[in-house]
C-alpha positions in Angstrom: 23.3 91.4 1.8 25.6 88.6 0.5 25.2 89.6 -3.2 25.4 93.5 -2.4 28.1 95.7 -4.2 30.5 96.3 -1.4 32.0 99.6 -1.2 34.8 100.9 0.9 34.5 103.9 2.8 37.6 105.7 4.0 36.5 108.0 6.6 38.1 108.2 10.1 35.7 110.5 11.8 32.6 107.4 13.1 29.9 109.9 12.9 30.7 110.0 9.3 31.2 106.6 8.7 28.0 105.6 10.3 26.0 108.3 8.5 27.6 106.9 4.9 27.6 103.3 6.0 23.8 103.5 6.7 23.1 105.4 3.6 24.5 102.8 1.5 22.5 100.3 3.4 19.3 102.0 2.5 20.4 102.1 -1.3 21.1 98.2 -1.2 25.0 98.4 -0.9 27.3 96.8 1.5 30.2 98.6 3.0 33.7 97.9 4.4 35.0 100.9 6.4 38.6 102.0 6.8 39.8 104.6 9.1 43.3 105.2 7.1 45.0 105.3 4.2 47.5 103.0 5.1 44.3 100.3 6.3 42.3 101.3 2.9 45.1 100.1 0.5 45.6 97.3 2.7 41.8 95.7 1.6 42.3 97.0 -1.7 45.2 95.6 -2.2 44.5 91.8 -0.6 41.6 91.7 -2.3 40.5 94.0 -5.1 38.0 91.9 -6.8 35.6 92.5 -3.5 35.1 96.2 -3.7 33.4 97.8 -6.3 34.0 101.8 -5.9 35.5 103.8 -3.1 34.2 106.2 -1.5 37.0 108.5 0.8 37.3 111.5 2.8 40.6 113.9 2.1 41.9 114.3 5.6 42.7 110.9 7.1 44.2 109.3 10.1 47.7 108.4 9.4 50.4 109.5 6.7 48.6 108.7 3.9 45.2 110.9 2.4 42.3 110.6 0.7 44.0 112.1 -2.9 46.2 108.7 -2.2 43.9 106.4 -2.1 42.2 107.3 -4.9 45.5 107.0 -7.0 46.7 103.6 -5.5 42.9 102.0 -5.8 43.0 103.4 -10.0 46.3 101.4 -9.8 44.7 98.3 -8.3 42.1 98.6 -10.9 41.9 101.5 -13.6 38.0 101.3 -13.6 37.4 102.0 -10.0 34.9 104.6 -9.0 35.9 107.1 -6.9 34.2 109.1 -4.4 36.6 112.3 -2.2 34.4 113.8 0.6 35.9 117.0 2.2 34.9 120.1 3.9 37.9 121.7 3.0 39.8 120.4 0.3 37.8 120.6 -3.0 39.8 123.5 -4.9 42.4 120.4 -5.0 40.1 118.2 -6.8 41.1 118.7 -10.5 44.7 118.9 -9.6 44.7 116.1 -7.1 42.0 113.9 -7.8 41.2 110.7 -10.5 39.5 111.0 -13.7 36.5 110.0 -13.6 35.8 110.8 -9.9 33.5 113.1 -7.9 33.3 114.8 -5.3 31.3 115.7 -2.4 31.6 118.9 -0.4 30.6 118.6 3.3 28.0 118.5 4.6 26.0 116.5 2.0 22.6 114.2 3.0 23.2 111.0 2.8 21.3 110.2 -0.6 24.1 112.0 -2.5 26.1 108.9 -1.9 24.0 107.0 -3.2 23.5 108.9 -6.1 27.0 109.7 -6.7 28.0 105.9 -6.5 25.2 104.9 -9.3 26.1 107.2 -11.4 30.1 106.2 -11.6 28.9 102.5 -11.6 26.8 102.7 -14.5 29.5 104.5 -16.3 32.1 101.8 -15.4 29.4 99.4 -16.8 28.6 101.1 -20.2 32.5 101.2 -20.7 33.2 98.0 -20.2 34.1 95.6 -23.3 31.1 93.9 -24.9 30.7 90.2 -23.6 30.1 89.1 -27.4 33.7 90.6 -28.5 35.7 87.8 -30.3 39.5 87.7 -29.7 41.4 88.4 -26.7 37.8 89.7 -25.4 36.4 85.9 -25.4 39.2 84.8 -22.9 37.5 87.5 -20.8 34.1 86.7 -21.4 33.4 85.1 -17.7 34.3 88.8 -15.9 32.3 90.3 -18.4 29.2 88.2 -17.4 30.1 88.8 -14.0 30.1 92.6 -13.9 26.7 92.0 -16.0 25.2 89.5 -13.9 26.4 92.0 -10.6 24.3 95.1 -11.4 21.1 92.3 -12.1 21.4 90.5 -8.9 21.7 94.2 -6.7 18.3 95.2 -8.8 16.6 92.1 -8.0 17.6 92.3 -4.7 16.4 95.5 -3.9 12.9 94.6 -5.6 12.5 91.6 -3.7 12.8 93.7 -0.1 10.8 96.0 -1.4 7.9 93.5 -2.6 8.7 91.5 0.8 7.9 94.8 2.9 4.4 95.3 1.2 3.3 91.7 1.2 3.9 92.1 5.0 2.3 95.2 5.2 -1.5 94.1 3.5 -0.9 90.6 5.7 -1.1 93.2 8.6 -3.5 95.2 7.5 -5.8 92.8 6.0 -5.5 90.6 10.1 -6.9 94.2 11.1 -9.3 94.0 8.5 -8.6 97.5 6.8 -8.9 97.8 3.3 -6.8 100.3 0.3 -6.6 101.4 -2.8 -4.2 98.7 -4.4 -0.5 99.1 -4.7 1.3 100.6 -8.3 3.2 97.7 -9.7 6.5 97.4 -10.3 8.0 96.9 -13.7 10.4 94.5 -14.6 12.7 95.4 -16.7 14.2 99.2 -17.5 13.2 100.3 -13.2 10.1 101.6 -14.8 6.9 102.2 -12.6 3.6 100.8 -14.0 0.3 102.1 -12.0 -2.4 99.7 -10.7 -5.7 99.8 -11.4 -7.6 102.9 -9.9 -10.1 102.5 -7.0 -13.3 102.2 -7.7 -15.2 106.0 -6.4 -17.3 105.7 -3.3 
């Protein structure tokens, strides 16, 4: 997970963060987890180049909450993705939250995290300057092909686990000598799906 996107969750109660923290896993992200306010602009603020969206409950250990973070990360960096999680507190949302943000209302399954996160990060991405801008864009131009290069690596990443998991799988099953129909193959390029050849009938 070296060249995962790492996200920070802010969320104090460890049911939680486990639940989010393995969610993200599954979805091919990294996490760092923070059980304050105080502690989540901490790591934002000694290194904001290492997280790439925030994800934050509203009720937090310490003096500082989740409406707070959200506010000092956009200050750390304007393009930030947020993410507020509450049970309680989502009335507050369009007073107290971000632009750009979301939220989730407890209890949500875990693949709304996931969701939520690719969404915001593909809307950072299309808003981003052009890497082919001239000017004071082409003293930029190596965080542009960064933040390019970033969403590549976390595709190919996830395609290579997934193509790793069913070579391993027809290695086993071919040792037991079982036979299947054949796999669909995956596309490269847009994340489109292309089917295999059909099995011949019986």
């Amino acid at each position: 997970m070296n060249d995962a996107v790492t996200i920070l969750v802010v969320e104090d109660d460890q049911l939680i963060q486990a639940m989010v923290k393995e969610a993200l896993s599954d979805g091919g992200f990294a996490s760092a987890l923070a059980a304050s306010g105080e502690e989540a602009i901490t790591l934002l603020q000694d290194d904001k180049s290492k997280y790439r969206a925030v994800v934050t409950d509203i009720n937090l250990r310490g003096k500082l909450d989740g409406w707070e973070v959200g506010r000092s990360a956009r200050e750390t960096d304007p393009t930030m993705p947020i993410i507020y999680m509450t049970g309680t507190h989502g009335e507050e949302w369009a007073s107290k939250g971000v632009p750009n943000s979301l939220l989730l209302a407890k209890p949500f399954a875990p693949a709304q995290i996931v969701i939520a996160i690719s969404q915001l990060l593909n809307a950072t991405h299309r808003s981003r300057p052009q890497c082919n801008e001239r000017g004071l864009m082409a003293r930029k131009l190596k965080t542009c092909q960064i933040s390019l290069g970033f969403f590549d690596q976390a595709i190919a990443a996830k395609r290579a686990t997934l193509e790793k998991r069913s070579q391993a799988e027809d290695a086993a099953e071919a040792q037991a000598g079982l036979r299947r129909a054949p796999r669909p193959q995956i596309a490269h390029g847009e994340g489109e799906r292309r089917q295999g050849p059909l099995p011949a009938p019986p």
